[in-house]
C-alpha positions in Angstrom: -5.2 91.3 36.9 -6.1 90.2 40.5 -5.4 86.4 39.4 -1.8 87.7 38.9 -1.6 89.7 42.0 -2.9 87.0 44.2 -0.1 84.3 42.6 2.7 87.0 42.8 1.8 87.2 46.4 1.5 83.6 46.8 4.6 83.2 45.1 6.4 86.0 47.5 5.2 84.8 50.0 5.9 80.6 49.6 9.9 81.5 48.5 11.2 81.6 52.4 9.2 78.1 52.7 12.3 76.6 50.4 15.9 76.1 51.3 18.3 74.0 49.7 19.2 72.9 46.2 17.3 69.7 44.9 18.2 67.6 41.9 16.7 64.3 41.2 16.4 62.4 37.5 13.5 61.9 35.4 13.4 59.9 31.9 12.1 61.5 28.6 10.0 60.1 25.9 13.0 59.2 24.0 14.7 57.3 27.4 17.1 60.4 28.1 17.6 60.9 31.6 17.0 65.0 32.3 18.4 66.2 36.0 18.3 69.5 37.8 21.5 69.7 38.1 22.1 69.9 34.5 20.1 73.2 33.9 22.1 75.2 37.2 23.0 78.6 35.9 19.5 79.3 34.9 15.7 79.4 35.5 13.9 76.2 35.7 10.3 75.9 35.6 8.9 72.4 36.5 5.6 71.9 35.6 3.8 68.7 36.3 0.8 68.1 34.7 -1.5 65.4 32.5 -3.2 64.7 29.4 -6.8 64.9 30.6 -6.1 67.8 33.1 -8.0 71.0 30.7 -6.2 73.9 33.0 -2.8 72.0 31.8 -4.2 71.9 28.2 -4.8 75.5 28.5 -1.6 77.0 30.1 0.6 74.6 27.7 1.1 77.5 24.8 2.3 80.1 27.5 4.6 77.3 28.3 5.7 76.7 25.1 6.2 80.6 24.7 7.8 80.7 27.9 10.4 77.6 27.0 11.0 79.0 23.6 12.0 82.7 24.3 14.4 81.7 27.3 15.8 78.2 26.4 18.9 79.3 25.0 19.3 82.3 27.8 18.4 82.6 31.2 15.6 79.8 31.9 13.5 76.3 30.5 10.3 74.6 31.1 11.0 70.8 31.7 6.9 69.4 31.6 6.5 66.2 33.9 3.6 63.7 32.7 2.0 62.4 36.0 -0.1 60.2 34.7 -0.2 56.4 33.4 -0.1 57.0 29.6 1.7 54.8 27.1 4.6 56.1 25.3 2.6 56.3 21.8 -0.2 58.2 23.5 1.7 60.6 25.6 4.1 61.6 22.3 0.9 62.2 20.2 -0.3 64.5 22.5 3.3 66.3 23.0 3.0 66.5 19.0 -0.3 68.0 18.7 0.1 70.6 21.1 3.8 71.4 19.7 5.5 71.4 23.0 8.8 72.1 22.5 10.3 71.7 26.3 11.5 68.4 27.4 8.5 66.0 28.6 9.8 63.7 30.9 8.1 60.6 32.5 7.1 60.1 36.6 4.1 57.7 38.2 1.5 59.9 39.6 2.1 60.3 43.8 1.5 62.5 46.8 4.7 63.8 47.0 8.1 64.4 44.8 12.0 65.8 45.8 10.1 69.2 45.0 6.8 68.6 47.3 3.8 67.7 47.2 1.7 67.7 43.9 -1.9 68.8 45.6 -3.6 68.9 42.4 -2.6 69.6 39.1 -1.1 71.3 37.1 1.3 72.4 39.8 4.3 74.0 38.8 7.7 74.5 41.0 10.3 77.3 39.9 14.2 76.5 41.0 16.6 79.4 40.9 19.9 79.5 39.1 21.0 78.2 42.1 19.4 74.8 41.9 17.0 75.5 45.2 13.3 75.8 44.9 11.6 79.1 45.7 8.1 79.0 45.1 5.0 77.0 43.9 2.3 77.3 42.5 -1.1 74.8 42.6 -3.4 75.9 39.1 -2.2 77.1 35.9 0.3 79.5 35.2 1.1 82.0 32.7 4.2 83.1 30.6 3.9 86.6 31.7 3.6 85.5 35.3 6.9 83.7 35.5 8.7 86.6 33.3 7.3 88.9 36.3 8.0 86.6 39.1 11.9 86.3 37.5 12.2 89.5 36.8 11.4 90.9 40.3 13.7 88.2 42.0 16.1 89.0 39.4 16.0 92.5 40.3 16.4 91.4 43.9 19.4 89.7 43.5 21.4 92.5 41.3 19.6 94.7 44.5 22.0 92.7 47.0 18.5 91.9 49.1 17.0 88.2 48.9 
């Protein structure tokens, strides 16, 4: 309970931080190019994260959860692998942990079009809009973002920001 109180807050409190829309391009496993821009009108949670990191291993299912219940609604998960992995070995792990959100592909570095990556797994959530609002540095849970959403959701059909 006070883990999700402190990264509500954190969350709250991080969203005036953010301003404009971002977009930038990132390959998948397959060679697909994946954009922001394609997934405005909804929810998107961008989670980068690596193959030896455990608190990534662990938070994958809620992500997977997550991703599944909203994909075809109001929000999705795109995973970004920030590591050096070969192809072969990053799609066996995507296999046997049954991730179902798009994995796409970027070189590990201190910084990306979202921020910096201080340590992972680090997740960013954009609004429907297409502009980040809040981060988050450690794992995060399914029920989390469906709170976080929810109360900014509310916000917005509030009139308030």
């Amino acid at each position: 309970m006070r883990l999700l109180t402190v990264f509500t807050i954190f969350l709250l409190t991080t969203a005036s931080v953010f301003a404009d829309p971002v977009d930038y391009s990132l390959p998948d496993l397959k060679g697909k190019m994946h954009s922001l821009a394609e997934y405005k009108g909804k929810w998107v949670i961008v989670n980068y994260w690596a193959t030896w990191c455990p608190p990534c291993q662990e938070e994958i299912p809620d992500l997977v959860d997550f991703h599944d219940r909203h994909k075809g609604k109001d929000a999705v998960v795109l995973g970004i692998n920030f590591e050096d992995i070969g192809d072969e070995q990053l799609q066996t792990f995507v296999d046997s942990f049954l991730i179902s959100y798009p994995v796409l592909r970027s070189s590990p570095a201190a910084t990306t079009p979202l921020g910096p990556i201080p340590g992972l797994p680090t997740t960013y959530i954009i609004d429907p809009d297409g502009s980040p609002v809040a981060r988050q540095v450690g794992p995060v849970t399914g029920k989390q973002l469906d709170d976080y959403i929810a109360g900014k959701t509310a916000k917005r059909k509030g009139g308030s920001s």
